[in-house]
C-alpha positions in Angstrom: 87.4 95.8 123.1 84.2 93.3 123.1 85.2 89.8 123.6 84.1 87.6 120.4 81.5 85.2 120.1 83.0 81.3 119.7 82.3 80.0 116.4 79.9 77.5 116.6 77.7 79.9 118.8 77.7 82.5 116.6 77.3 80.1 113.5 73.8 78.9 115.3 72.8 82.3 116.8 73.6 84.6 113.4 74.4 82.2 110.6 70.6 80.7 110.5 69.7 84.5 110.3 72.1 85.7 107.3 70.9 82.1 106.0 67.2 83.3 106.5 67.9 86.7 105.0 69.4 85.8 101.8 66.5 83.1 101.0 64.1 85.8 100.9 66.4 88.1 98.9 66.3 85.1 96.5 62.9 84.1 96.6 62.1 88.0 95.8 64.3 87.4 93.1 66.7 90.5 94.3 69.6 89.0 93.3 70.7 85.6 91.2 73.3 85.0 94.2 75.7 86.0 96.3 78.4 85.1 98.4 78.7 86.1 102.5 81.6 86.8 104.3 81.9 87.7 108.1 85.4 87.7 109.7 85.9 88.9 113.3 89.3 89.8 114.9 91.1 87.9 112.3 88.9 84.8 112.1 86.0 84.1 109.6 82.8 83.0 111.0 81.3 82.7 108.4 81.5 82.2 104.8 79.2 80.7 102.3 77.8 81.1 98.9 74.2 81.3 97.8 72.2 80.7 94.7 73.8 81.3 90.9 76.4 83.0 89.8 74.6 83.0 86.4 71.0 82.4 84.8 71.3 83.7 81.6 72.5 82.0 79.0 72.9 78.6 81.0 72.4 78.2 84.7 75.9 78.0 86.8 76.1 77.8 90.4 77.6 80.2 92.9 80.6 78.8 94.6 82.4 81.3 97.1 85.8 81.8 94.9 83.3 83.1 92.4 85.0 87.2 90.8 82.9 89.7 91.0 82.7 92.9 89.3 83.4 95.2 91.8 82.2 98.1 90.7 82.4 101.5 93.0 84.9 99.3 95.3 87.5 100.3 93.1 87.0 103.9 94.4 88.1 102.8 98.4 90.2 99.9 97.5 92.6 100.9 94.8 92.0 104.6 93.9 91.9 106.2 97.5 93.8 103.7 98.9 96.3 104.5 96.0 95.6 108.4 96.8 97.2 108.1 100.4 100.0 106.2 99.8 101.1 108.8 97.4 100.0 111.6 100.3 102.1 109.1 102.8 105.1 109.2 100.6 104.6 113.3 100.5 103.9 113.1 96.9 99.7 114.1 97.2 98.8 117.2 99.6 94.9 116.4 100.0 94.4 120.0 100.4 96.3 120.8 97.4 94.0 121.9 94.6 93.6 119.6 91.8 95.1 121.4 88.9 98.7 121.2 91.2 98.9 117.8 89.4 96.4 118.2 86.6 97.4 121.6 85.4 94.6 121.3 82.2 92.1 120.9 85.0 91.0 124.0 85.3 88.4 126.6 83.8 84.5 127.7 85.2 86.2 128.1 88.7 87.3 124.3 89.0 90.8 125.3 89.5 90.0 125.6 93.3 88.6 121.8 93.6 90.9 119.9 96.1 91.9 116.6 96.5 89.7 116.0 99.2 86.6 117.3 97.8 86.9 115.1 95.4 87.4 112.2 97.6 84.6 113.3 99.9 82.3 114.2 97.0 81.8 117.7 97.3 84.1 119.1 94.6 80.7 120.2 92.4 81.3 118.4 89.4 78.7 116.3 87.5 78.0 112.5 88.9 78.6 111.8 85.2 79.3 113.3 82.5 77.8 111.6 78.9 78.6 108.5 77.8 79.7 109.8 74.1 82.4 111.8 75.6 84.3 108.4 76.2 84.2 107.2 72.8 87.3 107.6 72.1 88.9 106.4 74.9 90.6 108.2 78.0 92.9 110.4 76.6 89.8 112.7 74.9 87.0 111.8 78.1 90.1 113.8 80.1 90.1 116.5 77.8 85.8 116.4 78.4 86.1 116.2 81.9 88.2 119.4 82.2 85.9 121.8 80.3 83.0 120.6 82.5 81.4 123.4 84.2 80.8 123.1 87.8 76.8 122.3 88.9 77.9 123.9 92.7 80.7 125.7 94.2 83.1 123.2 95.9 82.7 122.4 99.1 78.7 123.2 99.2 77.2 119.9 98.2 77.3 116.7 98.3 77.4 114.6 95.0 78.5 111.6 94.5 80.9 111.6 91.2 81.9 108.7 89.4 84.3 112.1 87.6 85.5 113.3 90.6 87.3 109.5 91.3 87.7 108.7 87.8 90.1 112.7 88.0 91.7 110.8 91.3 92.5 107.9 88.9 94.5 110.3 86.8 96.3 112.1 89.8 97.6 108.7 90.8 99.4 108.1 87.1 100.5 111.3 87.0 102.5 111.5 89.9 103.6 107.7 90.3 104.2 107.4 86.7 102.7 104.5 86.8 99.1 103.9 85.0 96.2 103.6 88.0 96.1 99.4 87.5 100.0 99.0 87.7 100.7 101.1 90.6 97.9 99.1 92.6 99.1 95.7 91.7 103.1 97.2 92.7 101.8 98.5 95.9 98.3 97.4 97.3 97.5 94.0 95.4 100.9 92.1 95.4 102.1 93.0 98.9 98.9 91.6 100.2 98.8 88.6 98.4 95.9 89.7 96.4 96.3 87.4 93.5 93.0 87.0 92.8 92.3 91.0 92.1 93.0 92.8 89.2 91.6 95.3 86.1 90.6 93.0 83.1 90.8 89.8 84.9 93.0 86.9 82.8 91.0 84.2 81.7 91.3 81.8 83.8 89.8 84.2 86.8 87.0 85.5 84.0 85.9 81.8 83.4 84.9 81.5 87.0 83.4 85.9 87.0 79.3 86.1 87.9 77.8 86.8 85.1 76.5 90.4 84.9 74.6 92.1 82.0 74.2 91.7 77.8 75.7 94.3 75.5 75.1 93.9 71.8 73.9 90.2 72.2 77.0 88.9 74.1 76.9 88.6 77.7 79.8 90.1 80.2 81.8 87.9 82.2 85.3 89.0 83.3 84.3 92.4 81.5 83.9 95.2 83.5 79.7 96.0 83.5 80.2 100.3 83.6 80.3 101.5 80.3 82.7 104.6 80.9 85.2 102.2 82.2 84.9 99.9 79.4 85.5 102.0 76.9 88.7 103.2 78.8 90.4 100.2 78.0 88.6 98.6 81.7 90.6 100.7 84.0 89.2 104.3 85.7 89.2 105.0 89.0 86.0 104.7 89.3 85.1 101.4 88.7 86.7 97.9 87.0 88.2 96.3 89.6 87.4 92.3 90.2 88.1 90.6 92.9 86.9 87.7 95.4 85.8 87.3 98.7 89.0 86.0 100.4 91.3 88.6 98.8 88.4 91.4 99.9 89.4 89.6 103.4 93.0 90.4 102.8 92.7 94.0 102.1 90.4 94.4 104.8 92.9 92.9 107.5 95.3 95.3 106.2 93.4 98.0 106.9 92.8 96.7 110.2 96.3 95.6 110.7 97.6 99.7 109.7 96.2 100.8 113.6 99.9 99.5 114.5 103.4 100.5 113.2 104.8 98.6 111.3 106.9 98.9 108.3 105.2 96.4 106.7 102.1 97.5 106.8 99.7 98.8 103.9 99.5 102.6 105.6 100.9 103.8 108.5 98.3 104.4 111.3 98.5 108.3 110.8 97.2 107.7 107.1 94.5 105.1 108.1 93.2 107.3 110.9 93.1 110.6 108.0 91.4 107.7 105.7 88.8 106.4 108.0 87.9 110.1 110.1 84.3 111.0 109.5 84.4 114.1 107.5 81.3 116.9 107.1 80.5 116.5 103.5 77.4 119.2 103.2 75.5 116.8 105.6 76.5 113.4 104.8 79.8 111.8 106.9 81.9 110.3 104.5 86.0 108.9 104.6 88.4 109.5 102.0 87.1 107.3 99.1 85.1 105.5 102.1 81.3 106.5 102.9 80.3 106.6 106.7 76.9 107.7 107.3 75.2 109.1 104.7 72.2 108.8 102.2 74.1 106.2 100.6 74.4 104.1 103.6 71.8 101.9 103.5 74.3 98.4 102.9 75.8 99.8 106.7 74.6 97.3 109.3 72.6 99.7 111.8 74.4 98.8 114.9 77.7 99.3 114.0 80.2 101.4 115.9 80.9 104.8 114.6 84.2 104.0 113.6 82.9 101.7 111.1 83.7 102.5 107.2 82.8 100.7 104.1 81.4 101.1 100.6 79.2 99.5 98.2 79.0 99.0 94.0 76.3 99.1 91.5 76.8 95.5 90.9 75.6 94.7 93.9 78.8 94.9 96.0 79.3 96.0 99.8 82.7 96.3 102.0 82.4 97.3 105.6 85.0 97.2 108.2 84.5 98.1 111.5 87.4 98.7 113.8 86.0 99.4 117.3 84.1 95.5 116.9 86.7 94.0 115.1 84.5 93.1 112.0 84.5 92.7 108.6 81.3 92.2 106.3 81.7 91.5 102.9 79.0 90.6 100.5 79.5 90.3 96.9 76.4 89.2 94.2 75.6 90.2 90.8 72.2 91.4 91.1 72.5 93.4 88.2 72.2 89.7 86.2 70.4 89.1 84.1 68.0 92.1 83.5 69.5 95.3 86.0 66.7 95.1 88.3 68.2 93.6 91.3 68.6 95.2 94.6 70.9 94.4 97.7 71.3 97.3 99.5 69.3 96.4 102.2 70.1 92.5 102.5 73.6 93.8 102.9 72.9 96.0 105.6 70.6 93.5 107.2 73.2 91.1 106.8 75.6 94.0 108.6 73.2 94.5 111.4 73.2 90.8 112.5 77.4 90.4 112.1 77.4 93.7 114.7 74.5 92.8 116.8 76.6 89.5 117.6 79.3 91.3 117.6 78.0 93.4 121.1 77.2 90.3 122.3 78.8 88.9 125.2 78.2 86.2 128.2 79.0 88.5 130.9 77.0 91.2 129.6 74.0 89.4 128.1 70.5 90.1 128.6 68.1 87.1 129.3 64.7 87.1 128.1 61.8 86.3 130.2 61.0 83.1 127.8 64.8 82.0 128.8 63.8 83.0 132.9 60.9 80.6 132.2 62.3 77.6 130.5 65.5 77.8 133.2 62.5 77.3 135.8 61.2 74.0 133.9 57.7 76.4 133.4 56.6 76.4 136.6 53.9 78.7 135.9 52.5 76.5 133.3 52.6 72.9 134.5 49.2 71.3 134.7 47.7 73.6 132.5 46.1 74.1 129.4 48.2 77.2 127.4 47.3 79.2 124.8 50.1 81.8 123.8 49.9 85.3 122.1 52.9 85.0 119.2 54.8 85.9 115.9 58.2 85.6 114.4 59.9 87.8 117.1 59.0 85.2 119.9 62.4 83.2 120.0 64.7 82.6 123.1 68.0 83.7 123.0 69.2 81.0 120.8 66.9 82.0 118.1 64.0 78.8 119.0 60.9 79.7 118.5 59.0 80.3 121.4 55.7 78.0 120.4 58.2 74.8 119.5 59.7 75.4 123.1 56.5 75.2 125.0 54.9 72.4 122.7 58.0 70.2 122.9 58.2 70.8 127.1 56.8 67.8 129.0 55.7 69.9 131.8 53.2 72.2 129.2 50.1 71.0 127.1 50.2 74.1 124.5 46.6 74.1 123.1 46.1 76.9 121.3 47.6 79.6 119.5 47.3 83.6 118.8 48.4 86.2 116.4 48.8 89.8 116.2 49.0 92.2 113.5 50.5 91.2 110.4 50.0 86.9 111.1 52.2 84.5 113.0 54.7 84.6 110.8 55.0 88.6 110.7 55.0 88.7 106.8 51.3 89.9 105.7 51.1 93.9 105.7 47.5 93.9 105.0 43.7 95.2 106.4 42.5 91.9 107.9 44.5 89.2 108.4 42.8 85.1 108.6 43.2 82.0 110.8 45.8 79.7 110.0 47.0 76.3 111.1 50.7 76.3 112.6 52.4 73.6 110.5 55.0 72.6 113.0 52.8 71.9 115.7 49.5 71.2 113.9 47.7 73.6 116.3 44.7 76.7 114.9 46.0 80.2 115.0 43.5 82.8 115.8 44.2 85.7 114.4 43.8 88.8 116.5 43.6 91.2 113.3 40.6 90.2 111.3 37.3 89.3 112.0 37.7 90.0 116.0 40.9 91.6 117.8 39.8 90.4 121.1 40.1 86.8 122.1 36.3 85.2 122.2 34.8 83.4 125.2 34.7 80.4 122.6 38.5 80.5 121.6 39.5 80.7 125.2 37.0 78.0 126.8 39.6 75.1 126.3 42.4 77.7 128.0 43.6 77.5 131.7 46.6 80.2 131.2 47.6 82.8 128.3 50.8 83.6 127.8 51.8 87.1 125.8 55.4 86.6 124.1 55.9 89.5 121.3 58.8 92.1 121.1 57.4 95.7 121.1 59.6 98.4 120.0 59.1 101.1 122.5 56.2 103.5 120.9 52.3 104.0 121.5 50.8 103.5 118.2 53.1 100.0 117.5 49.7 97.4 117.9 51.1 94.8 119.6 50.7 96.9 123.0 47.0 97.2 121.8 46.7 93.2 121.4 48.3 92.5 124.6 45.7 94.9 126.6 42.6 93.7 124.5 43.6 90.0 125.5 44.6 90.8 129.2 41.1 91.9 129.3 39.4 88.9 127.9 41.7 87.2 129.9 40.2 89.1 132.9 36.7 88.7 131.9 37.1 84.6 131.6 38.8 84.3 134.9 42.3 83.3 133.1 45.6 84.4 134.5 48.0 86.0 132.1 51.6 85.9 131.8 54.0 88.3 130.2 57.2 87.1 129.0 59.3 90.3 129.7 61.6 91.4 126.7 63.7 94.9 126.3 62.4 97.8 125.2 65.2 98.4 121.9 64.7 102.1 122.5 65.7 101.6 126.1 63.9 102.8 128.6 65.2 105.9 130.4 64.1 108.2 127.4 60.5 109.7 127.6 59.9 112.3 124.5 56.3 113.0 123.1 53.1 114.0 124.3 50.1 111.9 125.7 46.9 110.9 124.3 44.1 113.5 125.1 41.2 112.1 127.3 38.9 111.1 124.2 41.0 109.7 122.1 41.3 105.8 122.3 41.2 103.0 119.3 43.7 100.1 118.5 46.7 102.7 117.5 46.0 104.5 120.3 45.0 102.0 123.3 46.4 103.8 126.6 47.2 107.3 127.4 51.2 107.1 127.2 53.6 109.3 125.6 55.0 108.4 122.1 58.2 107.0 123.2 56.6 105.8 126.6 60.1 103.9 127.8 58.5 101.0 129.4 59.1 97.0 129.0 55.6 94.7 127.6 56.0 93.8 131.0 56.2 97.2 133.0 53.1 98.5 130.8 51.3 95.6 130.9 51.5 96.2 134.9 50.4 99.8 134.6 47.4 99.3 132.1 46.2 96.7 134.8 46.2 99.1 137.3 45.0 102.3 135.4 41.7 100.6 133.5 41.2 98.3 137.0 40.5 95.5 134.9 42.1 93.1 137.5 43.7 90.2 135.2 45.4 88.0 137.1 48.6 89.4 136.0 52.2 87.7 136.4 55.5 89.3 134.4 58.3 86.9 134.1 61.4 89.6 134.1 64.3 89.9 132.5 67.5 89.4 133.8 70.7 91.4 133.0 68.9 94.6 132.0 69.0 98.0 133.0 66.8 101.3 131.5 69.9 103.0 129.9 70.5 100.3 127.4 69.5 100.1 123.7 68.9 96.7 121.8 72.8 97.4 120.8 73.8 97.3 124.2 72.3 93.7 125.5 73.7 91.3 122.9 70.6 90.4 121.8 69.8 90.6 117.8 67.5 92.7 115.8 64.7 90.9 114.3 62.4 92.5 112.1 59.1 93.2 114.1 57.1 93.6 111.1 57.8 93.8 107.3 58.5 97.6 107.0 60.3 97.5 110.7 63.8 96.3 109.5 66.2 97.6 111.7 67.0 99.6 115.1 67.3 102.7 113.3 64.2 102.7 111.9 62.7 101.7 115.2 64.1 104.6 116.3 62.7 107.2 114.0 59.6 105.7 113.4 58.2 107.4 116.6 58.8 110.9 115.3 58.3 109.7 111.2 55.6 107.6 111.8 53.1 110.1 113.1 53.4 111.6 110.2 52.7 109.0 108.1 48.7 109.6 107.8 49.6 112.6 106.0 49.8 112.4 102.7 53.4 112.1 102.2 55.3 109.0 102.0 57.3 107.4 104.7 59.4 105.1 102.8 57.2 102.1 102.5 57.3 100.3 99.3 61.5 100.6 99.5 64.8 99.3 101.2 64.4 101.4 103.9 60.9 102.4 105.3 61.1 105.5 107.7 64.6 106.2 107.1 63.4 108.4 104.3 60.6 110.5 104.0 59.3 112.4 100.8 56.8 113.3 98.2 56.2 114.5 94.3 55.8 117.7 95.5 58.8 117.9 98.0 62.5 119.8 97.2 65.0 117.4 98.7 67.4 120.0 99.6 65.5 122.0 100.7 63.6 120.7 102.7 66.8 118.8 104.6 68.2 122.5 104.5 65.4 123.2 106.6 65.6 120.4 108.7 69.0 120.5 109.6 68.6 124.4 110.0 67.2 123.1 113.7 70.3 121.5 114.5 69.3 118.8 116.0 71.3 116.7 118.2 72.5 113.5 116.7 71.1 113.4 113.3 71.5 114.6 110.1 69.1 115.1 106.9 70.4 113.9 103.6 68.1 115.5 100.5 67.3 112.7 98.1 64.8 111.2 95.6 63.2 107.8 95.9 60.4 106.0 94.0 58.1 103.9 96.3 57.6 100.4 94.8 54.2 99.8 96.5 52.1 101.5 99.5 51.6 105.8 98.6 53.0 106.5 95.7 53.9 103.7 94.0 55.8 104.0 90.8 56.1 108.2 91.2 59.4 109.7 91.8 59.2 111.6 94.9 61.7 113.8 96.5 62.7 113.9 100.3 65.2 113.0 102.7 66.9 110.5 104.4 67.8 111.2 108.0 71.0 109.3 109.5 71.5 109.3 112.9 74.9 110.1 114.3 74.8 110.1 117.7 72.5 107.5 119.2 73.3 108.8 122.6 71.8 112.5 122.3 69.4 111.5 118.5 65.4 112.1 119.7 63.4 110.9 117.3 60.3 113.4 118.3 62.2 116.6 117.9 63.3 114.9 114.6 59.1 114.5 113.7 58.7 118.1 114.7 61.5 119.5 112.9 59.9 118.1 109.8 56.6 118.4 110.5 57.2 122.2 110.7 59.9 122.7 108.1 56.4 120.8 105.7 54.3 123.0 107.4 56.9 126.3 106.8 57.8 125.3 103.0 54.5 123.4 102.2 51.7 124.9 103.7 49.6 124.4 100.5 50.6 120.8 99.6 50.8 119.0 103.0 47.8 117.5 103.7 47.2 117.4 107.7 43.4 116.1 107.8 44.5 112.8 109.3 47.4 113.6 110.9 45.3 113.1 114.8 44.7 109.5 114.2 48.5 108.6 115.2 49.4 111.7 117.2 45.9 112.0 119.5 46.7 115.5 121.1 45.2 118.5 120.1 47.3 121.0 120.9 50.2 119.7 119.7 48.6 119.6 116.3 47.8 123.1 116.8 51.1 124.5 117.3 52.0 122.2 114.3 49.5 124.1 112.4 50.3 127.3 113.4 53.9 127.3 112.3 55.4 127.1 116.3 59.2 126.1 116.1 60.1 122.3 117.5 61.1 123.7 120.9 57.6 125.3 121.5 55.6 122.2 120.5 57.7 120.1 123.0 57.1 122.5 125.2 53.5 122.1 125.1 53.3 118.7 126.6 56.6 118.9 128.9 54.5 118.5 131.9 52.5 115.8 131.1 55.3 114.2 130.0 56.9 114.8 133.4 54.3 114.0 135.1 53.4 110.6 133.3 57.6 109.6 134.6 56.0 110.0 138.1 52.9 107.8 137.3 54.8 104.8 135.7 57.4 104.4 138.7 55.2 102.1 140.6 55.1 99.7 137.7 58.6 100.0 136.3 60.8 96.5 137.1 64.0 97.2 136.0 66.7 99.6 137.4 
């Protein structure tokens, strides 16, 4: 088990960047507000409300006992938790088929549904059925529900169904003999101290409820927001639950408290572990009632353990708890207030990703940076001399300090002048050219190094004695800060300046090598040095090499890091993810975006212009289902493809519906993200061959003849094959550079 973080480390370290990453939810107006909660083995860490609770009609602050709606919580927390105590009690056989406790339910082959399909989703049944067959309350939606007619057999999709839990609901009060809300507050809510949970919260708890949406002029606080459940009185099993924060906390240390036996506890450890196993659901992993990986996982913080589970709610509502680091995220908002165009997902797996990343963190274990190497030597390389330093957002020291406020608030260093990459100092501007700016904190000029030039000028550098480089990479040849580093190691070079690398890790780690090399004539700024995709270095070990291999004879000095070794992933140094760039948001996408990303001068979209850029990939003229069925037909290690449909809100089709796929890792151990990009490149090329539009797909990939085989329909294994050697050989020609065992 990894040893937690102390509190007021991991309030400075993480809280600042939950802090950061709800402003700018706010400030895009994603949500009205919300409130964070991150408890580790038992403790919270930290807890704190943001923004309003309501806008519309009057303005009303959040405060952190705010109820929430809960929306698709209620699935997990009462109906499937509900589910399994009745199968713990021997009550509920999950394999059983429905209809052994529903006999009406059956008819158009649904008499062969199980329990478990319909808590893993795959049952077949409609994700809703129409709002008028509720009318009239539960007793007739019932009677709707069972002469549906299936849209799949059981068991051969997944499809998430608001009837498949709303059917669970129904189990439940059948065999308890106790309607769905009663039996939860007997046996879940009132054990636990839950007090503060409940269907159709009393008034007192509704006068403090966020404020969600207006039907028929009146605005609904305390009333459940999904329409079905409304008119069912407020209670389905699908959705009408309220709660807070701290009871959310409750249930959640239950569920981690249930690894033990104890009598006392909410299930017995047998139950939890059939709760929380990661079930095959036609591609997606999902719990009972809980989701695991799959195309719905985007609130899931990215780096954590595969044991984690959770769930999230239209409201704006996310649970995950994650038993291998001892953690529980829980963030709760309304975003649906005042005007149901909100969107959270990704702020709560953001939000996730930084509770885990600290998580993995630990002293003994920790990797230093080489701007933390530096600062323990009082900058010895930089004393009597005049700096400039190459920057952005990513350039922090382990404690999250910027790396520019270090070096202009160090006696021993007279910073002078400062330098930005693509997308501006502050790593926000996605944009052709980007301008000069002054850095407000220190007063000092930023030359950009994306607009008018890309190279450092003799003129910019004549007041410079020493340049520093301090930007985290992400481990793949056409990412530009590589290119901005060699451009200015050469000016460097050319002015007689020595140049300093600040080492930092490689998140992809760097004993993986997959993807071919550039061929001969190909060079420009997304394709500077002749590397494979994933190339596996440091900024420091390629830095080294490109010195060597274009002889341009900078007086080159890496600091190193200290504490790393070539087998680790971001994950594995305790270091946090920060977002490289605005559509680089998390380790997984760093990951796929060397096998996604090459494809992305095709004319099909990569995800840009939604919650999660190269985590989904798709088109108007794309099948979905297809085309994962196709995908996944490769069976590639570590990964699975999700069918979907998306609609970009800027960049390629913006505003058009596409259809595509998500792909979710599974196994970051054996997941390659270029066998992933040639899977789907051929499975486009196999089902497409018409629509996909390869002109420009050279500009990011740079080798001929592996865009032949792509054209020519060759299988993923026969493309790799075509650049094995050079890839080989290129492991031989970095040794001599690499630092790091």
């Amino acid at each position: 088990m990894l040893s937690a973080a102390p509190p007021a480390e991991w309030r400075e370290a993480v809280g600042d960047d939950i802090d950061q990453a709800v402003r700018q939810a706010l400030d895009q107006k994603k949500m009205p507000g919300c409130v964070v909660l991150v408890a580790r083995e038992g403790e919270v860490l930290y807890k704190k409300a943001h923004g309003n609770r309501r806008i519309e009609p009057s303005l009303e602050p959040m405060t952190v006992d705010t109820v929430f709606d809960m929306a698709s919580l209620t699935k997990p927390i009462v109906t499937a938790t509900s589910v399994m105590k009745l199968v713990e009690a021997g009550k509920i056989e999950l394999d059983a088929p429905v209809a052994t406790y529903l006999p009406e339910f059956r008819g158009h082959g649904k008499e062969v549904i199980t329990i478990k399909q319909l808590l893993i989703h795959t049952s077949g049944l409609t994700p809703d059925n129409a709002l008028a067959d509720y009318q009239n309350g539960w007793p007739d939606a019932y009677q709707k529900i069972c002469d549906l007619k299936l849209l799949s057999e059981p068991g051969q999709r997944f499809r998430y169904s608001d009837v498949g839990f709303l059917l669970l609901g129904e189990v439940v009060a059948r065999v308890s003999g106790l309607p769905l809300n009663e039996y939860a507050t007997q046996h879940i809510f009132q054990p636990l101290g839950m007090r503060e949970t409940s269907f159709n919260p009393s008034e007192a708890l509704a006068a403090r409820a966020a404020t969600t949406t207006q039907v028929d002029g009146k605005w609904l606080r305390g009333t459940v927001h999904d329409p079905r459940a409304r008119l069912c009185g407020g209670v389905a099993g699908h959705a009408g639950l309220f709660s807070t924060a701290d009871d959310l906390l409750r249930y959640a240390r239950a569920m981690l408290d249930a690894r033990s036996q104890q009598s006392s506890n909410l299930l017995k450890p047998q139950t939890l572990t059939a709760m929380t196993t990661a079930y095959d659901a036609a591609g997606n992993l999902r719990g009972l009632g809980w989701d695991k990986q799959s195309g719905y996982s985007s609130n899931r913080g990215k780096s954590m353990s595969p044991s984690a589970y959770g769930h999230g709610g239209f409201t704006g509502t996310a649970l995950w708890i994650d038993p291998e680091l001892e953690l529980v995220v829980i963030f709760l908002s309304n975003r649906v207030h005042p005007n149901e165009k909100g969107s959270i997902n990704a702020l709560a797996g953001r939000i996730g990703t930084i509770a885990a990343d600290a998580c993995r963190a630990t002293e003994s274990a920790s990797t230093k940076l080489g701007i933390d190497v530096l600062s323990q030597r009082r900058y010895d390389l930089l004393k009597g001399k005049r700096v400039g330093l190459i920057a952005n957002h990513t350039s922090r020291n382990q404690a999250g300090k910027p790396t520019h406020v270090l070096l202009a608030e160090a006696p021993e260093v007279d910073l002078v002048a400062l330098f930005s990459p693509e997308h501006g100092f502050a790593g926000q501007l996605d944009q052709a050219n980007v301008g000069d700016m002054v850095e407000p904190e220190t007063g000092l000029a930023i030359h950009s190094l994306y607009g008018k030039t890309r190279t450092p000028t003799p003129q910019q550098l004549e007041a410079v004695d020493i340049m520093v480089f301090d930007i985290q990479d992400i481990g793949c040849r056409f990412y530009t800060y590589l290119s901005t580093m060699g451009l200015a190691m050469q000016a460097a070079a050319e002015q007689g300046i020595p140049f300093v690398v600040l080492d930092r890790p490689n998140p992809l780690g760097g004993a993986v090598i997959e993807g071919p090399l550039l061929d001969q004539d190909v060079q420009s700024f997304v394709a500077f040095h002749s590397i494979p995709v994933r190339h596996g270095m440091t900024i420091g070990e390629l830095a080294k090499l490109m010195n060597a291999e274009r002889g341009w004879k900078t007086d080159l000095t890496v600091v190193p890091l200290t504490g790393w070794k070539r087998n680790q992933l971001l994950f594995d140094t305790g270091l946090p993810w920060r977002n490289t760039s605005p559509n680089m948001r998390s380790l997984t996408q760093a990951m796929i975006y060397p096998g996604i990303g090459l494809l992305e001068t095709t004319n099909v979209s990569v995800g840009r212009g939604t919650d999660t850029p190269f985590e989904v990939l798709g088109a108007p003229w794309i099948d979905g289902q297809k085309l994962a069925a196709q995908i996944n037909s490769h069976q590639l290690p570590g990964m699975k493809a999700v069918g979907i449909e998306f609609t970009p809100e800027s960049s390629k089709y913006q505003g058009t519906p596409c259809g595509g796929v998500n792909f979710v890792i599974t196994d970051w151990e054996t997941f390659r993200p270029l066998d992933l990009g040639w899977a789907t490149a051929a499975s486009l090329r196999l089902l497409y061959r018409d629509q996909w539009e390869t002109d420009r797909l050279p500009i990011l990939l740079g080798n001929e003849r592996v865009q032949r085989h792509i054209l020519q329909g060759k299988t993923p294994q026969e493309i790799s094959a075509a650049y094995q050697d050079s890839t080989d050989e290129f492991a031989k020609r970095r040794k001599p550079y690499l630092i790091y065992p």
